[in-house]
Phi, psi and omega in degrees: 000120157333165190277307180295292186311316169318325175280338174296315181285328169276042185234288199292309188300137185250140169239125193276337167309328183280356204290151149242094188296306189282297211282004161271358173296316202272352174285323190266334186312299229255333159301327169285333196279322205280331181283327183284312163324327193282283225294323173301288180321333180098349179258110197258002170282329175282334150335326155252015144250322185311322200274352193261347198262312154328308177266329154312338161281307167334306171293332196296322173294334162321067148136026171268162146278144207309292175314011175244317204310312172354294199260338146309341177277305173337303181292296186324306184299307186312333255222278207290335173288336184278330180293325192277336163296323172321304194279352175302291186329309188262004210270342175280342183246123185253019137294298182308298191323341183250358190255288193306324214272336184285320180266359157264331170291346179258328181279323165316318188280325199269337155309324184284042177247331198259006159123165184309339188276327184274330175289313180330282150321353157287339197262305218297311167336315179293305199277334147328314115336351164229011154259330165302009169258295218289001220265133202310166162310330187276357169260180191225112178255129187219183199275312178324317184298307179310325180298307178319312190294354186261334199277317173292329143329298201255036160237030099309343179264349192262334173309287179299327186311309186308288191287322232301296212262017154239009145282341178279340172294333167247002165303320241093168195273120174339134152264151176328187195232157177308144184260354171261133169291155160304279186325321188286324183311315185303305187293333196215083159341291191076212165304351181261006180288312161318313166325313197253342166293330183285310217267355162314315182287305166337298194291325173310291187296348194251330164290310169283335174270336160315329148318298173292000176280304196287334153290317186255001189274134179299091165267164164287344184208072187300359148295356218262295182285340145325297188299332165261006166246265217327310179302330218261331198272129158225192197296329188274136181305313176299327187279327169309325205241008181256357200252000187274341199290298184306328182274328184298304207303317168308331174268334176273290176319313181284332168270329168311312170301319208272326193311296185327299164353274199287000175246311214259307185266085197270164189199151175290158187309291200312336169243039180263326158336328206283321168326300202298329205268342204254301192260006149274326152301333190267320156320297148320257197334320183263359169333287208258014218217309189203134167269342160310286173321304180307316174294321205291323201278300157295351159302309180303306178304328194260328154311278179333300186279357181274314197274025154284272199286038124119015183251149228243101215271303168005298216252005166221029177314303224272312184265334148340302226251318148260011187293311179300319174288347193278330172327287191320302193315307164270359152294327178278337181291315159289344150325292166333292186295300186300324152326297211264314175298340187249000167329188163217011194256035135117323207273350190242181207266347175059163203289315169309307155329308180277338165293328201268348178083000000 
């Protein structure tokens, strides 16, 4: 079987074991009510962070047992409010914004050495922090927006808290808790520090330079290509360039839906919700299961809650579409380069070279 065909296929394959069907209504419910009370309430700047901060603790939670999700949405919520005051703090200067924007991708990257639940919140933390530097001109970045985003993690954990005790009941018995701290996991690698010292860098440079396009090159939307190489990148080479595949296909479908949406079916704000509600779930539910589906599904979820709070997706369609290919584009290139400088078979300058300096 061809390269190509394996990637064809594993773009299409959905895996059912991983679905979550059910446990993902109440995650996205609750991602959906809080942006639809700010837009009823009169307030459209809190739409997008209560919806952003909802579902982004949501994912966090995702295949634990119910007696751990708590205090992992907690650390998640804690986590994604400090990246996003970060980027509140640097977001007028866009110098500082490419400098900073390079070292939280690299510390976003270098947390997934303490395991998957920690990379996981590494990348949201990341793409968070790039879409708060990025945000069109026609929003207002203010301390409230950190505050919505914060606010919104914990009326999703306080949501689940509520539910709490007739899911530990059908979970089952708890597994241990990591017998290791996070700080420690972080201090002692072990065999993945190489590993994870090359995809810190990998991720730095592909952020940065994706940044610096987006600061000085005039766009409509300077979070698109950062937030989509912060999505498309992991640790693994392989899992990286099947996700550039996944993400493009995914991303090219949800905006070819909302340009229809928005030229052809125009509709009042109130049933656009029905998108936010649609593509956050499908995001959950298709994470671990299709990153096709899961991109479609958060493509959806953030259009949808931006054209709510007034920006019109319809009229930037165009850059989108390449903002997405230029994302893939500078990620495959650094692959390339990470390829070829971190090799081992003696012809690339290899990893240990570039570490010891």
């Amino acid at each position: 079987m061809s390269f190509a065909t394996g990637l064809a296929r594993q773009l299409v394959r959905v895996d059912k074991e991983k679905l979550l069907i059910l446990r993902s209504l109440r995650t996205a419910a609750v991602a959906t009510a809080l942006p639809l009370i700010a837009w009823l309430a009169g307030i459209p700047e809190a739409v997008i962070p209560l919806g952003v901060g909802a579902l982004f603790v949501g994912i966090t939670e995702s295949n634990i047992h119910p007696s751990h999700r708590g205090r992992f949405m907690l650390w998640a919520t804690a986590w994604l409010v400090a990246t996003c005051a970060l980027g509140f703090l640097v977001a007028e200067n866009s110098v500082l914004v490419l400098i900073v924007s390079a070292i939280v991708a690299a510390l976003s990257a270098w947390v997934g050495v303490a395991g998957a639940r920690a990379a996981l919140v590494g990348v949201l933390s990341l793409v968070l922090f790039t879409v708060t530097v990025g945000l069109p001109e026609s929003f207002e970045l203010s301390a409230s927006f950190v505050a919505c985003v914060g606010l919104g993690g914990l009326v999703q954990y306080g949501v689940f808290m509520i539910i709490r005790r007739s899911r530990v009941k059908r979970a089952g018995p708890a597994p241990e808790r990591e017998p290791r701290t996070l700080w420690f996991r972080l201090r002692h690698p072990g065999l993945q520090r190489d590993t994870y010292v090359r995809h810190a860098l990998s991720v730095a440079i592909a952020i940065g330079v994706a940044t610096a396009i987006s600061q000085f090159v005039e766009v409509p939307h300077q979070y698109w290509i950062p937030m989509s190489v912060a999505w498309i990148f992991k640790s693994d080479q392989k899992a990286t360039a099947v996700r550039v595949g996944e993400r493009v296909i995914g991303t090219l479908a949800a905006v070819g839906l909302a340009f229809l949406w928005g030229t052809y079916l125009p509709a009042p704000d109130g049933l656009i919700f029905v998108l936010v509600g649609v593509g956050g779930y499908l995001l959950l539910a298709f994470l671990t299961s299709n990153y096709s589906i899961a991109t479609f599904g958060v493509t959806t979820f953030v259009l949808a809650l931006f054209a709510i709070a007034g920006d019109l997706y319809e009229q930037t369609v165009l850059f989108r579409l390449e903002a997405t290919l230029a994302a893939g584009a500078i990620v495959v290139v650094v692959l390339v380069a990470e390829r070829f400088l971190f090799r081992r078979d003696g012809t690339g300058p290899g990893l240990q070279t570039m570490v010891s300096g």
